[in-house]
N, C-alpha and C positions, 0 to 999 in steps of 0.2 A: 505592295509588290517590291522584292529587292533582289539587285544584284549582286554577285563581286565577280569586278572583271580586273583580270591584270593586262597591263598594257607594255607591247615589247615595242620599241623603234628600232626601225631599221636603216641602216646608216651605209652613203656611199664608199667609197674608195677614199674621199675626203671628208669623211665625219659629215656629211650633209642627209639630212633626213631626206628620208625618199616616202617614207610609208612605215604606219603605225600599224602592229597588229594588236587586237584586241578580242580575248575569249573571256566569257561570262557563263556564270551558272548561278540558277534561281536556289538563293540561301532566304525564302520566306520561311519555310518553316523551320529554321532554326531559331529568326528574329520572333515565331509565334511560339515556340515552346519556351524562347527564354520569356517573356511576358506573362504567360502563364507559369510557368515557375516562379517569377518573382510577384505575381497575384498570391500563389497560394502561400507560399513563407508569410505575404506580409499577414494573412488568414490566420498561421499559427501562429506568429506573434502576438497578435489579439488575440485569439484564443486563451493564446498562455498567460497573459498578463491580466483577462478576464477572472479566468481562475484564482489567481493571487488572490484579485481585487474581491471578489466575493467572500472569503474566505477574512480578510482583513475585516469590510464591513460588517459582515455578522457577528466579528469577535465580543462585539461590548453588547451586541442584542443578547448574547446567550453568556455573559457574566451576569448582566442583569437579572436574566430566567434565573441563572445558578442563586442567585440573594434567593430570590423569590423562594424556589422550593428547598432552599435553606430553611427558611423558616417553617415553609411547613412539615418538612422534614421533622421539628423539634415540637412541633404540636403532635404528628404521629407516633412519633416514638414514645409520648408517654400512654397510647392507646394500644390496642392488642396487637399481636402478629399481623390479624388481618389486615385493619388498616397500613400498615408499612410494606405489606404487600398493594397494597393500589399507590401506595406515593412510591414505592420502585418502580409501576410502571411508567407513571410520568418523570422519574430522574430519568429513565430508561430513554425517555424521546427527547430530553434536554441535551444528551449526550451526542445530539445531531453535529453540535461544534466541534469534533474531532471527526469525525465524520468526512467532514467539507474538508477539515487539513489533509484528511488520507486521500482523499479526492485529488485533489488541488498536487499531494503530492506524490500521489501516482502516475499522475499526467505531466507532471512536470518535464519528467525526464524522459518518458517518449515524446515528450514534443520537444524536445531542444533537438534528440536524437533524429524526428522527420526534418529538422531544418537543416542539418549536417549533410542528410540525404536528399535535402532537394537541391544544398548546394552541388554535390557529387553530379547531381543529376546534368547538372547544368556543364559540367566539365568535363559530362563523360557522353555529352550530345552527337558525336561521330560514333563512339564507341556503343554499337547498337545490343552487343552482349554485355558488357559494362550497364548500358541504362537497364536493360529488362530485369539484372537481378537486383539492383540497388530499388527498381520500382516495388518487386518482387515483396522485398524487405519493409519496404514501407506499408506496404499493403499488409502485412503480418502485423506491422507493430499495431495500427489501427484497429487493426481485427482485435487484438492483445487488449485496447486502453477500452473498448467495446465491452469486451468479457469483464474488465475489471467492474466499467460501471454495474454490469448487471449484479455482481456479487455483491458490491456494497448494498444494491436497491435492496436484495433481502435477506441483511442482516438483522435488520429489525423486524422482519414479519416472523411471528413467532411459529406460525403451522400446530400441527400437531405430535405430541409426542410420538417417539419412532424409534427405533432400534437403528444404531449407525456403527460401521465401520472407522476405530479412532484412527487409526493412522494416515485414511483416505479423508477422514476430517481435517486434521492436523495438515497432511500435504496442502489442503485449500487453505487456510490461513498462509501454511510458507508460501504458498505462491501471490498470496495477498502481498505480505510484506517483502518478498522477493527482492524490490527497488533497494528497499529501507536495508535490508541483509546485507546485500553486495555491496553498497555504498560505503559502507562502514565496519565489512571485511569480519562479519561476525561468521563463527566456522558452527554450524549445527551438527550435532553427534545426536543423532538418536541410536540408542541402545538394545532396544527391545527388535528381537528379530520375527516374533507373533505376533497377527494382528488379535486385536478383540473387537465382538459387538456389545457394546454399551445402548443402557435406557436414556437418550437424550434427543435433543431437536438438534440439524445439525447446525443451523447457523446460530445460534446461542453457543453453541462449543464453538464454534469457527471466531466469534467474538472475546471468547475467556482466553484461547489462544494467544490471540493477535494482543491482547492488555497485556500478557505476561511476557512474552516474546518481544514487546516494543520500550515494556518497562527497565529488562534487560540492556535491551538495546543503549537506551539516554543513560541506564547506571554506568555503563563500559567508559564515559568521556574520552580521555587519553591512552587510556590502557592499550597495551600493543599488541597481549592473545587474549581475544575475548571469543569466550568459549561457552554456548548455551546445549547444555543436554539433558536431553530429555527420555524418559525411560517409563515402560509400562510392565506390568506386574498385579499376579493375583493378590487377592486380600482376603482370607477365610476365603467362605464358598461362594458368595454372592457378589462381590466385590471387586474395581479392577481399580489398582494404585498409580494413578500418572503422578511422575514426579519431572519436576521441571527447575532444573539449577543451571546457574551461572558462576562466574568468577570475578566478579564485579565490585567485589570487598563486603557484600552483604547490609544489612539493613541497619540504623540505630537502634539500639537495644530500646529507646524510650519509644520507637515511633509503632515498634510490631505489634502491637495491640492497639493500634490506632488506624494502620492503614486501611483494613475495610470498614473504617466510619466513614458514611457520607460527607464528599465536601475538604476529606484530609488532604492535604498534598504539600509535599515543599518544593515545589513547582514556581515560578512564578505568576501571578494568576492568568497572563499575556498565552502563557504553555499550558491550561486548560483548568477544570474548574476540580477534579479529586472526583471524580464519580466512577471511573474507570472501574477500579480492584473492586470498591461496594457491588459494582453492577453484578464485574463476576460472580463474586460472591452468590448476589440472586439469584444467577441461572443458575449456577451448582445446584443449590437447595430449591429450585424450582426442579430439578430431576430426581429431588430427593437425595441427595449427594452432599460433600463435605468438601470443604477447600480449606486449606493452613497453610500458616508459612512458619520459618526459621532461618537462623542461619547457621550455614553448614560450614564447611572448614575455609572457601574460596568465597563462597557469595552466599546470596537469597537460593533459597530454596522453598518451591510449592511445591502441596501434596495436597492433589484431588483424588476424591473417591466416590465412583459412581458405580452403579449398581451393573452385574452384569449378565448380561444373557449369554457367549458361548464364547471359545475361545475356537479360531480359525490359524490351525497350524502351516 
């Protein structure tokens, strides 16, 4: 139980105290909101430094995977298509360690952002329309880092083939990388003002996305207008052209026939294991589709080509 009382003296003709007044009012629940508030901060600071921390430990378990199916990687590929389709499934589940980074840095930054808001919270404890929208806010972002887990959980569940809407694909990766965009001031131009429905699964395109889009991204370093656009387009009758460039200075000419080999990367091994673009690759030609690169006059430039069912004007 607490109070605060202010205390007035009251004083004679001669400065001699005569009698003290004294008003008080019960501030408990201020002293119990701010304790709860400074429980839950110290909640998301473990929380957030949990994340890190798993994301660190697992890094050298899943270098090691990467040796592993390194090698057998070069045992399958001198056997037929088939088998290098069952060793992509399993690169396909090693790739869990980016996974954890995307995790780890999805969350990152709405939980620095709830600890800003719990401080708010704690300053704007009089202020009773001040607190409800700032709670408001936090309760959205929760809701937000909620929706992100659930998208990553089924990225890797493959489903079954399906007819999908690309640009309502595409919006789900941007909102995936969403953090990663803004933070780094990258301006997205899509071009194409028709949507199309493509033969594909969506969260395998929502994956080819998110590699090309983020690969962009780390090419950009210091550059000041980093500019990714992307544009869709027929191809003959069956066919629908996503092309996807940047201005990022483009590729080494030694390396562009290399980048969809298993394992390639000039990364350092710390920033991930090179399975990425290969993976892409897979899904494409698992929808029966094409994927290439080049470079164009600014930067990297890919061009997917999947099969197409109708065009929706």
């Amino acid at each position: 139980f607490y109070l605060e009382t202010l205390l007035i003296p009251i004083l004679d003709k001669n400065n001699e105290l005569i009698e003290i007044v004294a008003f008080s009012h019960n501030v408990s629940n201020s002293f119990k909101l701010n304790e709860e508030l400074a429980l839950n901060h110290a909640k998301l600071r473990e929380l957030s430094i949990n994340l890190e921390n798993t994301a660190k430990n697992h890094q050298q378990e899943f270098i090691q995977l990467g040796k592993k199916f390194e090698k057998k990687m070069q045992i399958a590929l001198e056997k037929n298509e088939k088998d290098i389709k069952i060793a992509y499934e399993e690169i396909l589940k090693s790739s869990l360690e980016q996974m954890i980074s995307d995790i780890a840095h999805q969350w990152r930054q709405p939980l620095n952002e709830l600890g800003i808001a719990m401080f708010q919270m704690k300053q704007n404890l009089k202020d009773e329309k001040g607190f409800a929208e700032i709670y408001s806010q936090s309760k959205d972002m929760i809701k937000n880092m909620s929706e992100t887990i659930d998208v990553f959980r089924t990225l890797f569940n493959k489903g079954v083939e399906q007819c999908v809407f690309i640009k309502e694909t595409l919006n789900k990766a941007l909102e995936i990388a969403f953090e990663t965009i803004e933070k780094n001031h990258v301006n997205i131009n899509i071009v194409s003002k028709s949507d199309y429905e493509v033969l594909a699964y969506e969260n395998g395109l929502i994956r080819v996305f998110l590699n090309l889009i983020l690969n962009s991204i780390e090419a950009f370093k210091n550059k000041k207008r980093k500019i990714i656009t992307i544009n869709f387009s027929k191809f003959g009758k069956n066919y629908l052209k996503i092309t996807i460039k940047d201005n990022a200075g483009g590729i080494d000419k030694e390396n562009l026939d290399k980048i969809f080999q298993p394992y390639f990367t000039t990364k350092h091994p710390s920033q991930g294991i090179g399975v990425g673009l290969y993976i892409s690759r897979q899904i494409i030609e698992s929808f029966q589709g094409k994927i290439k690169v080049k470079n164009g006059k600014d930067g990297a430039c890919f061009e997917i080509f999947l099969k197409l069912k109708e065009r929706v004007e």
